[in-house]
C-alpha positions as a Markdown table, in Angstrom:
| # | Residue | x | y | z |
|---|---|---|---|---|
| 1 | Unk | 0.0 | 0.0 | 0.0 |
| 2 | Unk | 3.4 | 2.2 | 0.8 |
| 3 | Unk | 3.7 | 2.0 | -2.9 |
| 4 | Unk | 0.3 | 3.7 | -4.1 |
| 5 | Unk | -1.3 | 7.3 | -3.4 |
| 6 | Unk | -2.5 | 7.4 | 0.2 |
| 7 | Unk | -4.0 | 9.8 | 2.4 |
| 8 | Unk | -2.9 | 10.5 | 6.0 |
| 9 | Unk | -6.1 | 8.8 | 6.8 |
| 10 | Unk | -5.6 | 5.9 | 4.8 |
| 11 | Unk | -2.6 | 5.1 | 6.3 |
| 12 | Unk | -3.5 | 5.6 | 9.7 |
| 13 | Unk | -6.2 | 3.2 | 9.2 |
| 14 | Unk | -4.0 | 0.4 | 7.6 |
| 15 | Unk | -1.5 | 1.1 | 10.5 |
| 16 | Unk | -4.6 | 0.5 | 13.1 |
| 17 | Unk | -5.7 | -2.8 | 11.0 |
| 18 | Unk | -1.9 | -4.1 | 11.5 |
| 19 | Unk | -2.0 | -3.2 | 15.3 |
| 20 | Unk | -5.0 | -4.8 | 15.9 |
| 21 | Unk | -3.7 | -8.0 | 14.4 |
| 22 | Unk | -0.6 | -8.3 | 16.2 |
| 23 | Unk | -2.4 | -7.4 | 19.4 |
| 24 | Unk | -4.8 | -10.6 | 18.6 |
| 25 | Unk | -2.5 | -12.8 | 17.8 |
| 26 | Unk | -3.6 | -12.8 | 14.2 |
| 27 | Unk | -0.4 | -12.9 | 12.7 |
| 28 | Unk | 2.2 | -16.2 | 12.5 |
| 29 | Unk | 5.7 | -15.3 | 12.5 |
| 30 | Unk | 6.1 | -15.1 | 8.7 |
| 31 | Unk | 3.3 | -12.6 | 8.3 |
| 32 | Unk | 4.5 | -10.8 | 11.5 |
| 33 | Unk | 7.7 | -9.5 | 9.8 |
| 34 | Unk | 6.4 | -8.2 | 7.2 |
| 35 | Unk | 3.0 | -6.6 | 8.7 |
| 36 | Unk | 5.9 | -4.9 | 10.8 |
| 37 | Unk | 8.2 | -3.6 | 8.1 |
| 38 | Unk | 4.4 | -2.1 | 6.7 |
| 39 | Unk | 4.1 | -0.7 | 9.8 |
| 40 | Unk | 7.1 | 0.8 | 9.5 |
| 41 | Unk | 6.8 | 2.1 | 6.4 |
| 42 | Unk | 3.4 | 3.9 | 7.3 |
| 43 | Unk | 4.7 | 5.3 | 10.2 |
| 44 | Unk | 7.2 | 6.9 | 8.4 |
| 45 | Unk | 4.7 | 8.3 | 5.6 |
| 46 | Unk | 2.1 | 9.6 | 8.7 |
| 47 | Unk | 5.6 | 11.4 | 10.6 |
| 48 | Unk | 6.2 | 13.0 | 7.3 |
| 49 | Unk | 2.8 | 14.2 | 6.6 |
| 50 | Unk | 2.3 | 16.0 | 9.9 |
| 51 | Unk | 5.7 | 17.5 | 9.7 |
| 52 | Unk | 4.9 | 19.1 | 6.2 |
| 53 | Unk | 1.5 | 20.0 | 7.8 |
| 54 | Unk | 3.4 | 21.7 | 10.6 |
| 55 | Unk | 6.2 | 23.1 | 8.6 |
| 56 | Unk | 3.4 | 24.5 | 6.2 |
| 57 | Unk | 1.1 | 25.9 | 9.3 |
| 58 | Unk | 4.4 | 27.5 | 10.6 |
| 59 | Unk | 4.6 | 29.4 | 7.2 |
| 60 | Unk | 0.9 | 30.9 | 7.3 |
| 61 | Unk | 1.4 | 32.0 | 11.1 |
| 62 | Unk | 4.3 | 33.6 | 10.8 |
| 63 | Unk | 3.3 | 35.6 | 7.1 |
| 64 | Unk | 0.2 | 36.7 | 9.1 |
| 65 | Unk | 2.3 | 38.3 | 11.7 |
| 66 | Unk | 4.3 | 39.8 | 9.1 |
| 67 | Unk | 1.3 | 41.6 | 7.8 |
């Protein structure tokens, strides 16, 4: 899913589906690997996304102060 176009939401949600299965014991130990290099991967996508949101909020405050 890393691969494709995904919203924040999207990924949180895939993030939540993995969780939920490792928490239930859903997972053997091939599947656990990678479900938890996924994880992984949409962890980093979701950090990265509220950083840009942050960076880009930052921007807008601080050009309204400007004003």
């Amino acid at each position: 899913m890393a691969a494709k176009k995904q919203t924040y939401e999207q990924a949180m949600k895939r993030l939540e589906e993995i969780v939920s299965r490792i928490d239930s014991n859903e997972l053997d130990i091939d599947s656990l690997g990678v479900n938890l290099k996924e994880a992984q991967e949409l962890i980093k996508f979701c950090r990265d996304k509220l950083y840009k949101a942050d960076e880009e909020i930052k921007k807008m405050l601080d050009n309204n102060v400007s004003m």
